[in-house]
C-alpha positions as CSV (number, residue, x, y, z in Angstrom):
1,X,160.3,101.6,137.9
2,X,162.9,99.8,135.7
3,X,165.1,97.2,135.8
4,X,168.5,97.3,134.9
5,X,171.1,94.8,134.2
6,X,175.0,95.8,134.1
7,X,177.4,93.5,132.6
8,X,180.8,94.4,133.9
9,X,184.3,93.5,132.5
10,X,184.7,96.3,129.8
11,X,181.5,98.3,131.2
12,X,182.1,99.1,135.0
13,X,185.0,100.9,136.2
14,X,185.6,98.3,138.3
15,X,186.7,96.1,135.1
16,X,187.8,98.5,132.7
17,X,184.9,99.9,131.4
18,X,183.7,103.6,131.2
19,X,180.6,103.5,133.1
20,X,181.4,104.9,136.7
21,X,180.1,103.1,139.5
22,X,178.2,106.1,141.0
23,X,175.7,106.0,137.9
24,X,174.3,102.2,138.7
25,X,173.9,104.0,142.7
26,X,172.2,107.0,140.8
27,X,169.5,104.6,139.3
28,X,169.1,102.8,142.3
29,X,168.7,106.3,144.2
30,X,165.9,106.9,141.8
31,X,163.9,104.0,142.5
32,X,164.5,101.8,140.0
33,X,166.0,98.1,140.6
34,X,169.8,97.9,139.8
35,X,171.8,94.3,138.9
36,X,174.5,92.9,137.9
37,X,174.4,90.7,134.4
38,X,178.0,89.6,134.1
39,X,181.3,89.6,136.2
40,X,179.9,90.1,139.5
41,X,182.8,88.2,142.0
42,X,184.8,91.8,140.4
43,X,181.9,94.1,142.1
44,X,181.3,92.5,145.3
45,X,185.0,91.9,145.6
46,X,185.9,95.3,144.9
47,X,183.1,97.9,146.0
48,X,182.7,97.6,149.7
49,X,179.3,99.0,149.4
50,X,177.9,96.8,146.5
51,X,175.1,96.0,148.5
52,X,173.4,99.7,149.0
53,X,172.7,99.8,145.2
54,X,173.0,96.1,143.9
55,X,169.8,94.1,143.8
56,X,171.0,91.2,141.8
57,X,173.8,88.9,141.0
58,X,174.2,86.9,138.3
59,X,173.9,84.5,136.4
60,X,175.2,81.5,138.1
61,X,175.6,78.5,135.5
62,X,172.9,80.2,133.1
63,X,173.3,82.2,130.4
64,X,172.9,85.6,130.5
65,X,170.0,85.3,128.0
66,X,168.3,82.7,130.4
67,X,169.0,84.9,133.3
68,X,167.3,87.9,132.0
69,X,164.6,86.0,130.7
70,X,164.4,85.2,134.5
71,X,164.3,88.6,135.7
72,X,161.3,89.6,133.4
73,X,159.3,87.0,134.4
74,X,159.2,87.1,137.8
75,X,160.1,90.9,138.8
76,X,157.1,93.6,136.9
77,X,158.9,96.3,135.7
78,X,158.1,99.5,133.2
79,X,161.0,98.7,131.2
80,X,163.9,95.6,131.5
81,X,167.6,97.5,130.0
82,X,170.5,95.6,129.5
83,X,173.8,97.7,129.4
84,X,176.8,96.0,128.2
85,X,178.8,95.1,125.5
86,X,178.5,94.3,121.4
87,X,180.6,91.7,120.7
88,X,183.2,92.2,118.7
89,X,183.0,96.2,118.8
90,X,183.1,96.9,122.5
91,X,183.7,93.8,124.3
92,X,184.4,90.1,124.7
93,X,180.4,89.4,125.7
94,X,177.6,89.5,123.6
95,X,175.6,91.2,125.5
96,X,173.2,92.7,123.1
97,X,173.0,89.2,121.9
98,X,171.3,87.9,125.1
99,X,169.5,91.4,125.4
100,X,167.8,91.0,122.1
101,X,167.1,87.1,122.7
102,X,165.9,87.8,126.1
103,X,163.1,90.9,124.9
104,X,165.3,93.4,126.6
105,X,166.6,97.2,125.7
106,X,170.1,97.3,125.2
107,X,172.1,100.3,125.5
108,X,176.2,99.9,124.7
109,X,178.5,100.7,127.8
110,X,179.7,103.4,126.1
111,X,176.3,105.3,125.2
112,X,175.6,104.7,128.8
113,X,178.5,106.1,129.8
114,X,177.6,109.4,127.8
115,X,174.1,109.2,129.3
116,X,171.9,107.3,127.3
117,X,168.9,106.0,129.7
């Protein structure tokens, strides 16, 4: 089982981004845990169904880094993946940034999107 972690303004559908939302569902349909890492009032605003596939929210007044940091400790996973953003390049988050300083994968929305796992 892993664990991943979608940002979402300029990586979900929902916000612009090129990841559909039916490949967060596939994971989930696969057994592994799916969250969200980012925008998340845009999801659970906008997908009726969030809660089928959606595991997490977050972060609430952390940072994304200390969020993550959260997830790994307290949730055993195979693998923790972060899909989001590079600042500058892709997106207005750094969420490589908080990846990396977290000990997580990261894998750019767009990579993602072409089917990077």
């Amino acid at each position: 089982m892993k664990i991943y972690a979608f940002d979402v303004d300029e990586t979900l559908e929902v916000s612009g981004g090129p990841i559909l939302m039916e490949r967060p569902a596939e994971l989930h349909n696969l057994g592994h845990v799916v969250g969200l890492c980012g925008n998340w009032a845009v999801v659970v605003r906008g997908i009726p169904a969030w809660f089928q596939f959606i595991s997490f929210l977050g972060p609430m007044a952390i940072t994304k880094a200390d969020f993550l940091r959260q997830l790994k400790t307290y949730i055993p996973s195979d693998e923790y993946i972060m899909v989001g953003n590079v600042l500058g390049v892709s997106g207005q988050s750094d969420d490589k940034g908080a990846a990396d300083e977290a000990g997580w994968r990261f894998i750019q929305e767009q990579a993602f999107a072409d089917g990077e796992r």
